[in-house]
ROMARBA-109843 format. One record per residue: x, y, z of N, C-alpha, C, O in turn; residue in three letters; residue number from 1. Coordinates in nm, 3 decimals. Layout:
<n.px X | n.py Y | n.pz Z | ca.px X | ca.py Y | ca.pz Z | c.px X | c.py Y | c.pz Z | o.px X | o.py Y | o.pz Z | code ALA | pos NUM> $
...
***
This chain:
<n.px -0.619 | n.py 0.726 | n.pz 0.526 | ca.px -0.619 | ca.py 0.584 | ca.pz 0.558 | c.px -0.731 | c.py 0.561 | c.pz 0.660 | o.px -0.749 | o.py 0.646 | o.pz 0.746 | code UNK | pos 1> $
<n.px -0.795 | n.py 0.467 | n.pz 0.656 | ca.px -0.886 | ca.py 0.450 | ca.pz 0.721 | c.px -0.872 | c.py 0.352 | c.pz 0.851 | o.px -0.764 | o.py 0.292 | o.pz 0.856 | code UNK | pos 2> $
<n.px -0.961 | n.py 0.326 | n.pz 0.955 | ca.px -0.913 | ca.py 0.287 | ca.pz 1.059 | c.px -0.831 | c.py 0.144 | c.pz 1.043 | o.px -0.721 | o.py 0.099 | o.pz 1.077 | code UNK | pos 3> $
<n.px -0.948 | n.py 0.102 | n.pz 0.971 | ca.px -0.861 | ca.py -0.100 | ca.pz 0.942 | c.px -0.793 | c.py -0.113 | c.pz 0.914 | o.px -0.718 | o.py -0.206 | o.pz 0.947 | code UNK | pos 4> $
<n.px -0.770 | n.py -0.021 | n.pz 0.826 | ca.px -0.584 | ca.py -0.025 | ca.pz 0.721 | c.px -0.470 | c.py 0.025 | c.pz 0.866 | o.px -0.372 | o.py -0.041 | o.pz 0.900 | code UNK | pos 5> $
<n.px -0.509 | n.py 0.134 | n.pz 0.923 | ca.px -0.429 | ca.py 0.173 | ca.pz 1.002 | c.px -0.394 | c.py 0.057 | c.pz 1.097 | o.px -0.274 | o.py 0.040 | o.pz 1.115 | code UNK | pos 6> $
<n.px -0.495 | n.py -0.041 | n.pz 1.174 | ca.px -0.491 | ca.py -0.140 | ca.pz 1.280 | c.px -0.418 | c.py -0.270 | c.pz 1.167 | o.px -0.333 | o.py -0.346 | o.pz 1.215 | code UNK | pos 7> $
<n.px -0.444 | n.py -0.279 | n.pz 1.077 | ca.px -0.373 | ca.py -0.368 | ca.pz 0.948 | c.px -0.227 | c.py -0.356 | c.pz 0.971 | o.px -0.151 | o.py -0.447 | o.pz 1.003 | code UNK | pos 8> $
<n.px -0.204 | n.py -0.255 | n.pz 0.954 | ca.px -0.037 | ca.py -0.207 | ca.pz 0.989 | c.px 0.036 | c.py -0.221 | c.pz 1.071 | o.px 0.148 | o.py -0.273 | o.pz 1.067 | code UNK | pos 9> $
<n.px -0.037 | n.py -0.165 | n.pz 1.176 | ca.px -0.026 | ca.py -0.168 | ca.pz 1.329 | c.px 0.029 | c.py -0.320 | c.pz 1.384 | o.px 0.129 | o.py -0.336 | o.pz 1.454 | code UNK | pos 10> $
<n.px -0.044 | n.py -0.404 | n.pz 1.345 | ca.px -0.056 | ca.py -0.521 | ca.pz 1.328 | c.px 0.108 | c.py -0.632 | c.pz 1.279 | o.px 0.170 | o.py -0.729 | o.pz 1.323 | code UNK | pos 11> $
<n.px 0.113 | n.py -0.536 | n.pz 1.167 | ca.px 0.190 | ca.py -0.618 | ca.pz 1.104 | c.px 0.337 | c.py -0.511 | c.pz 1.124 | o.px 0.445 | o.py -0.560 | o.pz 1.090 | code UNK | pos 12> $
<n.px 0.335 | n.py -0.396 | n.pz 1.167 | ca.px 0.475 | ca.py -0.378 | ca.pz 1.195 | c.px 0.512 | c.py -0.284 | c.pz 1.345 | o.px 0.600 | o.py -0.208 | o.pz 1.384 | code UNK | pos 13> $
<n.px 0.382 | n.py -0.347 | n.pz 1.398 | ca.px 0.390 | ca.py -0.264 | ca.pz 1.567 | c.px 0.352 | c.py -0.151 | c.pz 1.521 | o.px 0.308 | o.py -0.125 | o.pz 1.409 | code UNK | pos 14> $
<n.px 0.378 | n.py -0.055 | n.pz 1.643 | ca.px 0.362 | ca.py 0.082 | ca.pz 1.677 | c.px 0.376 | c.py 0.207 | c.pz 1.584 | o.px 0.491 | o.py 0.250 | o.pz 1.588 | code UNK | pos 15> $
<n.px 0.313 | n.py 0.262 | n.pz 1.521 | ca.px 0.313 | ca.py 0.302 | ca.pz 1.421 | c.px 0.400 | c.py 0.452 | c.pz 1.425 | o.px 0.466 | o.py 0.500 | o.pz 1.333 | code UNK | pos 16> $
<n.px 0.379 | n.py 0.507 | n.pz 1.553 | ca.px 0.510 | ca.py 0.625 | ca.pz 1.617 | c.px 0.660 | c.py 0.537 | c.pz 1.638 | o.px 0.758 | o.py 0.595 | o.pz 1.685 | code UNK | pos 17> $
<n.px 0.663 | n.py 0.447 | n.pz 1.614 | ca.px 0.851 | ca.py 0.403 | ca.pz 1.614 | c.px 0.908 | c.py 0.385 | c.pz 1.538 | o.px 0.839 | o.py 0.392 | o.pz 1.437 | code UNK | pos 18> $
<n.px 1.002 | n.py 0.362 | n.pz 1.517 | ca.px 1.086 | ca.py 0.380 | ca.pz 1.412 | c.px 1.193 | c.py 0.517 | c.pz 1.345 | o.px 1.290 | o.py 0.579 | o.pz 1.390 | code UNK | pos 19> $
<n.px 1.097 | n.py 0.523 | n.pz 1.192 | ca.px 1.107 | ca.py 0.694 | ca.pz 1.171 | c.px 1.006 | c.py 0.770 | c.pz 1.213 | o.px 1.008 | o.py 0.890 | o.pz 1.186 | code UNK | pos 20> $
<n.px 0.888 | n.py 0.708 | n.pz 1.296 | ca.px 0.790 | ca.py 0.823 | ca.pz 1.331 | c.px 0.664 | c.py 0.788 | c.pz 1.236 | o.px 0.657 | o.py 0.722 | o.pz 1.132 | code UNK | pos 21> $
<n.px 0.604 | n.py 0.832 | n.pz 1.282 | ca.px 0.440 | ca.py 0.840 | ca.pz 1.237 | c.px 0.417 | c.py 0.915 | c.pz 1.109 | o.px 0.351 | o.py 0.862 | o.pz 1.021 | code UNK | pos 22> $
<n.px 0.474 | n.py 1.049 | n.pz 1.091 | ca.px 0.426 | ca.py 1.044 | ca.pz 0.950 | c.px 0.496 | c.py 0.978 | c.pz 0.834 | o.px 0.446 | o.py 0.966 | o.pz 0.722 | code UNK | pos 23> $
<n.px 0.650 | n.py 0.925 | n.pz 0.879 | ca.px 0.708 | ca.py 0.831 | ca.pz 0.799 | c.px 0.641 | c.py 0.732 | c.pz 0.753 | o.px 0.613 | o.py 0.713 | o.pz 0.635 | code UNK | pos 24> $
<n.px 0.611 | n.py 0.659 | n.pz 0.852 | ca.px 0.517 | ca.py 0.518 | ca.pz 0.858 | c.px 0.381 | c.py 0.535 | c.pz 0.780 | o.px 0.347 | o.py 0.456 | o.pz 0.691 | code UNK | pos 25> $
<n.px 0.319 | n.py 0.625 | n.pz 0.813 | ca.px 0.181 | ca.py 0.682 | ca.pz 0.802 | c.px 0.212 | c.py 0.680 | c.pz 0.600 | o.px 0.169 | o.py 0.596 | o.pz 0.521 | code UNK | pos 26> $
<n.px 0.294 | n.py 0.795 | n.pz 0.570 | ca.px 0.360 | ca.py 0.791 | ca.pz 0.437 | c.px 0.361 | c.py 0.667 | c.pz 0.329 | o.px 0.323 | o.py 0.649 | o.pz 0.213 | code UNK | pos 27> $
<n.px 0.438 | n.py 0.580 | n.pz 0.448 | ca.px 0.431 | ca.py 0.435 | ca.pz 0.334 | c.px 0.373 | c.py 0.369 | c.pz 0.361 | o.px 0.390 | o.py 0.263 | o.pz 0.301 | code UNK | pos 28> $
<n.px 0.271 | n.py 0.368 | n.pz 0.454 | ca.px 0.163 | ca.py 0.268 | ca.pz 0.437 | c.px 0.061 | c.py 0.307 | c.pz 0.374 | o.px -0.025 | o.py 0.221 | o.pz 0.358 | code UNK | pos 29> $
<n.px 0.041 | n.py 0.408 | n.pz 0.332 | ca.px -0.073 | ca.py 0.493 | ca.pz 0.206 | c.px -0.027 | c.py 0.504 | c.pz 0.127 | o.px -0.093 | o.py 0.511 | o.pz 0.023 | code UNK | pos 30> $
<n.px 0.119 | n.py 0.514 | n.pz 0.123 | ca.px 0.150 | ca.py 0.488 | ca.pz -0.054 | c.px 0.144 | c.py 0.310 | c.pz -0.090 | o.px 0.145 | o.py 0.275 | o.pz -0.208 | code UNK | pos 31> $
<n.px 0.140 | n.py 0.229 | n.pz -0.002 | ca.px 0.192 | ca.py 0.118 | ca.pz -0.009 | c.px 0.043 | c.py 0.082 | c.pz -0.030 | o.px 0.027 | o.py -0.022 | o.pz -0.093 | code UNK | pos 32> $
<n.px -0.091 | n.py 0.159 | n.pz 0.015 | ca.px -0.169 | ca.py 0.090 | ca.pz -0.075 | c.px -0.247 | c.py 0.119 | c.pz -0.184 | o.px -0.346 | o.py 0.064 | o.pz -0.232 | code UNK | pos 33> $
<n.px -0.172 | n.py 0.237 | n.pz -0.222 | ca.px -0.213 | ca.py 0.280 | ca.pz -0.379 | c.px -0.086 | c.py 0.214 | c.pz -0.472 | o.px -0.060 | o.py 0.259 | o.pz -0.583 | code UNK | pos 34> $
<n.px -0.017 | n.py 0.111 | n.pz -0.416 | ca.px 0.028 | ca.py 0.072 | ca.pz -0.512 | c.px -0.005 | c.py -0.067 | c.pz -0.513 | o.px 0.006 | o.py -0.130 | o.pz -0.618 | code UNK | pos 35> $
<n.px -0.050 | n.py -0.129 | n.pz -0.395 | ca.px -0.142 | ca.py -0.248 | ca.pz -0.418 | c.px -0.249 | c.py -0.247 | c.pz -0.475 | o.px -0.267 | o.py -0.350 | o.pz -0.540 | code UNK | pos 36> $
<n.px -0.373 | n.py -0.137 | n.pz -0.482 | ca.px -0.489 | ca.py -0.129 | ca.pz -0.567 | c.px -0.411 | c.py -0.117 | c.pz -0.688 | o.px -0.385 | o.py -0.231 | o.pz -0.726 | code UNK | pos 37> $
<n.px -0.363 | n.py -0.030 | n.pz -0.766 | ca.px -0.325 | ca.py -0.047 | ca.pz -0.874 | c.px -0.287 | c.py -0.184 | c.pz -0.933 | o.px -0.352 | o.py -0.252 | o.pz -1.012 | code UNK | pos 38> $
<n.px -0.176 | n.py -0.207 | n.pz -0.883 | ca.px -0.120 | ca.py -0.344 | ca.pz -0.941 | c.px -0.128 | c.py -0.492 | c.pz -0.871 | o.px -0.065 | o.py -0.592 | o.pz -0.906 | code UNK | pos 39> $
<n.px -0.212 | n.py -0.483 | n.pz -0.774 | ca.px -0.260 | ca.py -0.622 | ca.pz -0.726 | c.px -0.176 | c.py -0.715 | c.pz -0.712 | o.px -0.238 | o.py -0.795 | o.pz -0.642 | code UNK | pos 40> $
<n.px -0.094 | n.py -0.751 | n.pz -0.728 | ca.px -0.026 | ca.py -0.929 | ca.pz -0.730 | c.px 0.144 | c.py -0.830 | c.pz -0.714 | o.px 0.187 | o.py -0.719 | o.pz -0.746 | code UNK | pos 41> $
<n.px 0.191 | n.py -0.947 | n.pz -0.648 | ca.px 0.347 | ca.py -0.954 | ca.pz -0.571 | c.px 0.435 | c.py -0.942 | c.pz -0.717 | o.px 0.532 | o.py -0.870 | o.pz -0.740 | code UNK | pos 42> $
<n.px 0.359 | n.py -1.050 | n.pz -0.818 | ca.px 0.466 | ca.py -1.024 | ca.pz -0.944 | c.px 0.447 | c.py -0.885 | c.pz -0.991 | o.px 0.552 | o.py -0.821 | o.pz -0.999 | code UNK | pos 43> $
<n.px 0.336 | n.py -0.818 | n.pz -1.025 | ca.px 0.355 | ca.py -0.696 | ca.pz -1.071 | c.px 0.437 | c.py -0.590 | c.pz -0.980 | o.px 0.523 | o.py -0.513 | o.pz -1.024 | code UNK | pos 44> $
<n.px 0.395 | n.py -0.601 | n.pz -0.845 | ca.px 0.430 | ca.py -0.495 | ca.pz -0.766 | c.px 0.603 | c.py -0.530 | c.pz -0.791 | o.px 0.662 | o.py -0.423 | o.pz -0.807 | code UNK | pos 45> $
<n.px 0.659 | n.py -0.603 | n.pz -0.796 | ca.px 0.813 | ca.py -0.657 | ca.pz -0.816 | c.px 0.852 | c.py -0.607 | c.pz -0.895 | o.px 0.946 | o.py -0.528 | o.pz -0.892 | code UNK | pos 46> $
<n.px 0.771 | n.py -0.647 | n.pz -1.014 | ca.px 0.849 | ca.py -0.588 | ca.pz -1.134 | c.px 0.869 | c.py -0.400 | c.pz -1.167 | o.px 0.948 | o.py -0.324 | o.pz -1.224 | code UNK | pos 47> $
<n.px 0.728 | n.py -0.396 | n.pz -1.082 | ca.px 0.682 | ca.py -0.225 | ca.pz -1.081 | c.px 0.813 | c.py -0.119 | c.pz -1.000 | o.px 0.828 | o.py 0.000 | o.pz -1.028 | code UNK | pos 48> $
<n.px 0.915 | n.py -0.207 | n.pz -0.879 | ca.px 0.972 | ca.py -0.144 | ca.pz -0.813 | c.px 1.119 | c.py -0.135 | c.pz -0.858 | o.px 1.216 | o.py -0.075 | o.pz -0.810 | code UNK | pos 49> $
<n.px 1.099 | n.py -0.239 | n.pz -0.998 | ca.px 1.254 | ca.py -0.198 | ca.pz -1.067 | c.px 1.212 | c.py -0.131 | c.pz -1.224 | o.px 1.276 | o.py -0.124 | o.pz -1.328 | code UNK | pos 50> $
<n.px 1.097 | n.py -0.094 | n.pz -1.193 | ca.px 1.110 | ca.py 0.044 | ca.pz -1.347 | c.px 1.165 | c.py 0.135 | c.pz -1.315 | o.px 1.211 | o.py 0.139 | o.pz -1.201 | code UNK | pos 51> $
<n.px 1.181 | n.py 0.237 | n.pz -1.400 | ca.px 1.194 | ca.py 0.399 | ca.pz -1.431 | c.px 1.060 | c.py 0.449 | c.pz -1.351 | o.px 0.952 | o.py 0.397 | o.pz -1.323 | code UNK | pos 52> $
<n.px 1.134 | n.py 0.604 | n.pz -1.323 | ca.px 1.015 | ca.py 0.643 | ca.pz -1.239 | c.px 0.905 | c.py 0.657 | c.pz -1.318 | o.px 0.798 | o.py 0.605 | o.pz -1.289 | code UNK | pos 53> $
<n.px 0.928 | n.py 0.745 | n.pz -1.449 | ca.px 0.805 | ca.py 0.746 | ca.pz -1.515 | c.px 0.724 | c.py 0.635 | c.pz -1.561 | o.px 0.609 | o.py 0.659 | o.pz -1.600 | code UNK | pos 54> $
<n.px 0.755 | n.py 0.551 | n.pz -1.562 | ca.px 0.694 | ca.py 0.404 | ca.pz -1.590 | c.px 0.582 | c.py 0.383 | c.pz -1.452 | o.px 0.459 | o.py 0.383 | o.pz -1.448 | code UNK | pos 55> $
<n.px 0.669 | n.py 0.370 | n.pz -1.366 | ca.px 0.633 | ca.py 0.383 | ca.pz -1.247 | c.px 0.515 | c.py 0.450 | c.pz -1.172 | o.px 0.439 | o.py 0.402 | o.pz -1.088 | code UNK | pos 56> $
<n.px 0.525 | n.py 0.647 | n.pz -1.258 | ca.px 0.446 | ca.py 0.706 | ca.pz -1.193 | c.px 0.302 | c.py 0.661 | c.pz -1.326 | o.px 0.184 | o.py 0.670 | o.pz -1.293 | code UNK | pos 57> $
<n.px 0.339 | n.py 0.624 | n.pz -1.444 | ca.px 0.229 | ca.py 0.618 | ca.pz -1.522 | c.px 0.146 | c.py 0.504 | c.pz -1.484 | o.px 0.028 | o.py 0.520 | o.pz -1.512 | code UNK | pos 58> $
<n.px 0.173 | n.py 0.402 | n.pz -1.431 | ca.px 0.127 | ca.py 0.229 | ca.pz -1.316 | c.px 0.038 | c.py 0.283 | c.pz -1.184 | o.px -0.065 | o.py 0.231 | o.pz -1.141 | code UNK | pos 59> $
<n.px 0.092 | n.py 0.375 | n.pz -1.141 | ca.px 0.080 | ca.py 0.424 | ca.pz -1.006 | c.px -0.012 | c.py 0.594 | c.pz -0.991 | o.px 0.046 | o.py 0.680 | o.pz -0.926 | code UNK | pos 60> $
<n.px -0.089 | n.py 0.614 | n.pz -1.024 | ca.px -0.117 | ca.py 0.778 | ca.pz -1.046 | c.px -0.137 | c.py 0.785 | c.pz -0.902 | o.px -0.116 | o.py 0.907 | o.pz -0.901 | code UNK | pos 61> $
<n.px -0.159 | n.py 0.760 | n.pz -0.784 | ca.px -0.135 | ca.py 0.845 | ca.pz -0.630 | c.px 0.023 | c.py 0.817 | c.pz -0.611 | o.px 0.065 | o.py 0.829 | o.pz -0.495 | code UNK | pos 62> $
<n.px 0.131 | n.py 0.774 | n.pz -0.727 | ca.px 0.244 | ca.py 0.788 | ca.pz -0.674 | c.px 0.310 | c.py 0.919 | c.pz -0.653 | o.px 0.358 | o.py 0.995 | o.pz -0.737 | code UNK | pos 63> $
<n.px 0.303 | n.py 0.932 | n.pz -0.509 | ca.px 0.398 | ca.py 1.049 | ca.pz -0.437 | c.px 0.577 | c.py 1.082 | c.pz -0.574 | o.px 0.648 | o.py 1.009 | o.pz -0.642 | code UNK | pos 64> $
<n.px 0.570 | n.py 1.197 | n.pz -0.553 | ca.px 0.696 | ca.py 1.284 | ca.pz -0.583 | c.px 0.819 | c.py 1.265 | c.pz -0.463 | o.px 0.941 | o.py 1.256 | o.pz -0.478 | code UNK | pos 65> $
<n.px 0.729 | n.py 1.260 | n.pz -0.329 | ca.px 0.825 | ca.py 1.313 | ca.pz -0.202 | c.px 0.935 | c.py 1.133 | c.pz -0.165 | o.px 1.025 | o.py 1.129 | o.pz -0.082 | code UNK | pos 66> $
<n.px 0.914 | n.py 1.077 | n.pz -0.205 | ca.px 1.005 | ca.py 0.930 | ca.pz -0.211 | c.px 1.122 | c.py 0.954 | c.pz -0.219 | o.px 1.174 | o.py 1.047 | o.pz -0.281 | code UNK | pos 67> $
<n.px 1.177 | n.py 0.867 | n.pz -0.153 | ca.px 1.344 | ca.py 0.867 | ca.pz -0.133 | c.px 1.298 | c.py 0.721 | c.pz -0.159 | o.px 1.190 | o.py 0.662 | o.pz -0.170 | code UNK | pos 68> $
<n.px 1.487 | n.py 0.675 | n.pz -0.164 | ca.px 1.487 | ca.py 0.520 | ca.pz -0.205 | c.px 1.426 | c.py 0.403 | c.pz -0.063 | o.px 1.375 | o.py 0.291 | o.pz -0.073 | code UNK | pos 69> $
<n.px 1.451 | n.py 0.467 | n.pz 0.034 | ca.px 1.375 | ca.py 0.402 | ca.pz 0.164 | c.px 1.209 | c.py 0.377 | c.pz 0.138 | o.px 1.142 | o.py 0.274 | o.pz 0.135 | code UNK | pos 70> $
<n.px 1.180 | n.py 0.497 | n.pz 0.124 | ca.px 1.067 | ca.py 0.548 | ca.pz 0.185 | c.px 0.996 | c.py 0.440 | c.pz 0.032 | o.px 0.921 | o.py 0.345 | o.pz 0.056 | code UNK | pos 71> $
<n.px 1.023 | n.py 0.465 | n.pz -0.066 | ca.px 0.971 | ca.py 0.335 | ca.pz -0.215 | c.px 0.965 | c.py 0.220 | c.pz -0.180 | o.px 0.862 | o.py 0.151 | o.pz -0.175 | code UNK | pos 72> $
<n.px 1.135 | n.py 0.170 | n.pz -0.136 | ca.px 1.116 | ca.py 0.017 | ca.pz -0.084 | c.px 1.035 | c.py -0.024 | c.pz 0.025 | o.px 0.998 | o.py -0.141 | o.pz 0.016 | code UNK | pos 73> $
<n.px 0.983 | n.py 0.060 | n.pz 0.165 | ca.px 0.921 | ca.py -0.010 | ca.pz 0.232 | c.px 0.770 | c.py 0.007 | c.pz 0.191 | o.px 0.689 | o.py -0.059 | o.pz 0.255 | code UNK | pos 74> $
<n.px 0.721 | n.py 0.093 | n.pz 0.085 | ca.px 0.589 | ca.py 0.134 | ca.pz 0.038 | c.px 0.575 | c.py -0.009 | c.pz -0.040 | o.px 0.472 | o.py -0.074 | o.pz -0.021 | code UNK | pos 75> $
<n.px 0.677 | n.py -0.061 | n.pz -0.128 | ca.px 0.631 | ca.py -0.181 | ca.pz -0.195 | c.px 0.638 | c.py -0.276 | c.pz -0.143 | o.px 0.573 | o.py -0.364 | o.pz -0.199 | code UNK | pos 76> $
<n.px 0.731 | n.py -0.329 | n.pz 0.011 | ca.px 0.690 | ca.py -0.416 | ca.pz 0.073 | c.px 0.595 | c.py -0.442 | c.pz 0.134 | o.px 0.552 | o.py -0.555 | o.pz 0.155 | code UNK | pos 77> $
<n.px 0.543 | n.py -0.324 | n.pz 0.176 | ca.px 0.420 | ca.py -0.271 | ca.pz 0.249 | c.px 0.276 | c.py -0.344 | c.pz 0.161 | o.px 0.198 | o.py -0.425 | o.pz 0.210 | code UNK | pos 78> $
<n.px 0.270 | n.py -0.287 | n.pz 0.019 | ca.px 0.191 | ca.py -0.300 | ca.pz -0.075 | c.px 0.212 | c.py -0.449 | c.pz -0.110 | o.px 0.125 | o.py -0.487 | o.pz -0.189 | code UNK | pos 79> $
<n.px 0.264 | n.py -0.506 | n.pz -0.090 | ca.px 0.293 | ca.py -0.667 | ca.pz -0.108 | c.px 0.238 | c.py -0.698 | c.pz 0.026 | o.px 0.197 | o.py -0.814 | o.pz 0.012 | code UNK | pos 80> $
<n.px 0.218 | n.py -0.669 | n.pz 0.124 | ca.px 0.159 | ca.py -0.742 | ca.pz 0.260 | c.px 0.053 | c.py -0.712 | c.pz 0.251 | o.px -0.011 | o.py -0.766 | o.pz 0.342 | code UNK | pos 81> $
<n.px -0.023 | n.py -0.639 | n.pz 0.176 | ca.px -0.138 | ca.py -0.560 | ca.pz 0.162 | c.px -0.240 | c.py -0.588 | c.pz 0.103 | o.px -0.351 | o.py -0.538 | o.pz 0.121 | code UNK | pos 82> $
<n.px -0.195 | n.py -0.715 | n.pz -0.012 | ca.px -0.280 | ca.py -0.769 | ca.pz -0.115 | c.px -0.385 | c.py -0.855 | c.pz -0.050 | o.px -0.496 | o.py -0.854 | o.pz -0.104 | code UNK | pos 83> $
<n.px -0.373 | n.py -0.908 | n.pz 0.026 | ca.px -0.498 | ca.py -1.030 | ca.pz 0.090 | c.px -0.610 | c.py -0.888 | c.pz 0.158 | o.px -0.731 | o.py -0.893 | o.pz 0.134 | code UNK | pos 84> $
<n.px -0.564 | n.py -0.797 | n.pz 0.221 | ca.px -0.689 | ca.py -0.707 | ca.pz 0.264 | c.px -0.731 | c.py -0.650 | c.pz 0.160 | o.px -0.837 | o.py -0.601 | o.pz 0.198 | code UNK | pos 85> $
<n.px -0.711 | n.py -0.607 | n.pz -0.009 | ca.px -0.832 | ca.py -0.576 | ca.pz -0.134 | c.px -0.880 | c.py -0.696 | c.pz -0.135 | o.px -1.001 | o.py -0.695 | o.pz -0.157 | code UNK | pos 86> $
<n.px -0.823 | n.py -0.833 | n.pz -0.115 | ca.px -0.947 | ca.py -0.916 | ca.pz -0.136 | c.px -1.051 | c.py -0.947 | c.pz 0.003 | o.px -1.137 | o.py -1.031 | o.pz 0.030 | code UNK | pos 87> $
<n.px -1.021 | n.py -0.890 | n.pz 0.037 | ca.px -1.123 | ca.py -0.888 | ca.pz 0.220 | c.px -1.210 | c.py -0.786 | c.pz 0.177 | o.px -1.331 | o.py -0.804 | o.pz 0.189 | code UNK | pos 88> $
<n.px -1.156 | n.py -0.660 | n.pz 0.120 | ca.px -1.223 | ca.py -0.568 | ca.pz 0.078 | c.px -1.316 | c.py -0.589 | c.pz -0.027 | o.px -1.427 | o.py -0.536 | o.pz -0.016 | code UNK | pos 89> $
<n.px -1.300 | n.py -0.632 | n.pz -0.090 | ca.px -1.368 | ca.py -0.679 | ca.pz -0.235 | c.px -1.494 | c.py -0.741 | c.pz -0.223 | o.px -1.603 | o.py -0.704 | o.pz -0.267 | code UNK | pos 90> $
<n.px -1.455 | n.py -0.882 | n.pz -0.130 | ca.px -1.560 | ca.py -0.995 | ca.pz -0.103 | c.px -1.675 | c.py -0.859 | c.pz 0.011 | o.px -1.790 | o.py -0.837 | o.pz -0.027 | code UNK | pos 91> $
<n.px -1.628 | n.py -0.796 | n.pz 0.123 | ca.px -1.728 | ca.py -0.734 | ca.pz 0.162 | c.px -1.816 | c.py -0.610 | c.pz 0.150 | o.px -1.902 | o.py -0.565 | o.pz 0.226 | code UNK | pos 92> $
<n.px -1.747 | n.py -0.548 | n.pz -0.032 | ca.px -1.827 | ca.py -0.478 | ca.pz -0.063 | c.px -1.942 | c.py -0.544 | c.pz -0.166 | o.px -2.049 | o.py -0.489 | o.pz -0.191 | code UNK | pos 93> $
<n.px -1.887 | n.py -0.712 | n.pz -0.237 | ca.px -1.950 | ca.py -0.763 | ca.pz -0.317 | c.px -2.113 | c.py -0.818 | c.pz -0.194 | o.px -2.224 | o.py -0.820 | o.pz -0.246 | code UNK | pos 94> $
<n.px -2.100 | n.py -0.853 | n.pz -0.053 | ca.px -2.120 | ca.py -0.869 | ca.pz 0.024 | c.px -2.223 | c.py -0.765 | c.pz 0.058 | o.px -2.335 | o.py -0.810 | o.pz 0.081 | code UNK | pos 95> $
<n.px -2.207 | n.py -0.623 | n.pz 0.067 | ca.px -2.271 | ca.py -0.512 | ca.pz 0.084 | c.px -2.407 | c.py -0.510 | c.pz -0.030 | o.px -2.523 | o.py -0.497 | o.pz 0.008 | code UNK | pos 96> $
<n.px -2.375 | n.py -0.521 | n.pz -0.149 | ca.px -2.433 | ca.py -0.513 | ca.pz -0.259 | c.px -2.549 | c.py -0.607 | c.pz -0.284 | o.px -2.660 | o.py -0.581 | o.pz -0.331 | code UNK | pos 97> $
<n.px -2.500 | n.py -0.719 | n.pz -0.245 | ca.px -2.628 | ca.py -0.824 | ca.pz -0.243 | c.px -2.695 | c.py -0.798 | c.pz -0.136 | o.px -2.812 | o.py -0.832 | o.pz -0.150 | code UNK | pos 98> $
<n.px -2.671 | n.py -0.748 | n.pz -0.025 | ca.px -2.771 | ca.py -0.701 | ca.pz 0.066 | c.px -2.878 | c.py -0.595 | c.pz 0.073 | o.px -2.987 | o.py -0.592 | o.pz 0.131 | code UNK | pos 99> $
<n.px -2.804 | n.py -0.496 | n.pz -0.018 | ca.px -2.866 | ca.py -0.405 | ca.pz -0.040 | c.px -3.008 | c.py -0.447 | c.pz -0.164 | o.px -3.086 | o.py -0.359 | o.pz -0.200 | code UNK | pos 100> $
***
């Protein structure tokens, strides 16, 4: 995860050591945004978190094995708060490109 995503988080659910801890957190906020690049929009990610796993892992290829039912649900809420920064991302690599 890279720094912005990390301060992104930070941001939006405090301290990233509280709770269950840092690599908990750390966990679903990197899964939470390989499942926003994949499936982009709140309706897919919704519908994506009541499939079968294999459905699931075939939508999702960085989807983790190590998930419990916690650790899924806050990755897709996560990945639903997540969608406006690929389009921040997007516009400033489209941004990069014309400069170059």
């Amino acid at each position: 995860m890279i720094e912005s995503d990390l301060q992104f988080f930070e941001n939006l659910i405090g301290n990233i050591e509280k709770g269950f801890g840092r690599e908990y957190n750390i966990f679903c906020c990197e899964q939470g945004i390989e499942i926003a690049k994949s499936l982009e929009t709140k309706e897919r990610i919704i519908e994506f978190s009541k499939m079968d796993y294999e459905d699931q892992k075939s939508l999702v290829k960085g989807l983790s094995n190590d998930h419990t039912g916690n650790t899924f649900g806050m990755s897709c809420r996560l990945a639903i708060a997540y969608i406006p920064e690929l389009l921040v991302n997007k516009r400033d690599r489209k941004i990069d490109e014309i400069i170059k």
